[in-house]
C-alpha positions in Angstrom: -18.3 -17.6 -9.3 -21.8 -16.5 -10.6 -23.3 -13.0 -10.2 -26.5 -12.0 -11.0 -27.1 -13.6 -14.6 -23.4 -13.8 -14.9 -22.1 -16.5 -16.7 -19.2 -18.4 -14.6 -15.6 -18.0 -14.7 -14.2 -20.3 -17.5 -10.8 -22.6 -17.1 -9.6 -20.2 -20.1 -10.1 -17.2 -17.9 -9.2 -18.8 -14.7 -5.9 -19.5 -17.0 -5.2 -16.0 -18.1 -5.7 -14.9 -14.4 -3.0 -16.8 -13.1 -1.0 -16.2 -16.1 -1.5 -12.7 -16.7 -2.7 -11.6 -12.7 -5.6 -9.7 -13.8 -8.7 -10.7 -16.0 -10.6 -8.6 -18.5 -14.6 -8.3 -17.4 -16.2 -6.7 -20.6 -19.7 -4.8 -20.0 -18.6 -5.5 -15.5 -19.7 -1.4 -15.2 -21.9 0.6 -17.5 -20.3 3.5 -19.4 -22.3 6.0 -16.8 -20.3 4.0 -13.9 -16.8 4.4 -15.5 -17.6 8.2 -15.9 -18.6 8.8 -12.3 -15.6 6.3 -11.0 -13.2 8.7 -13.4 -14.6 12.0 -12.0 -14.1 11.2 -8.7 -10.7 9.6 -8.6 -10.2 12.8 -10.9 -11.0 14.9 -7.4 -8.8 12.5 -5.2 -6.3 13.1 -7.7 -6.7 17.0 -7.7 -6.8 17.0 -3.6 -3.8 15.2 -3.4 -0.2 15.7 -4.5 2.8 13.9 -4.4 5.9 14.7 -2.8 9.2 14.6 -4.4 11.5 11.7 -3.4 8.7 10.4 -0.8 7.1 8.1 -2.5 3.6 8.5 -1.1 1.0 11.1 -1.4 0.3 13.8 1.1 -2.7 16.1 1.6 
């Protein structure tokens, strides 16, 4: 699959993801992105907690 200027998947990645479940996308989301994505799973995170022995979070 092609994105914008993206090169295409190659049989060595399509490998590893059936090998491994998960691929590695280096430069996917800009440094800026990965800080805004970790600040606000940081505020899910703090509105949240997690009971005991349930196994799921509550608000």
């Amino acid at each position: 699959m092609t994105g914008r200027g993206r090169t295409p998947a190659t049989a060595g990645a399509m490998s590893a993801l059936h090998r491994d479940g998960y691929l590695i996308l280096p430069d996917l989301l800009t440094p800026d992105t990965c800080s805004r994505i970790r600040a606000e799973a940081g505020r899910f995170v703090d509105r949240t907690s997690v009971r005991r022995g349930a196994g799921r979070l509550a608000t």
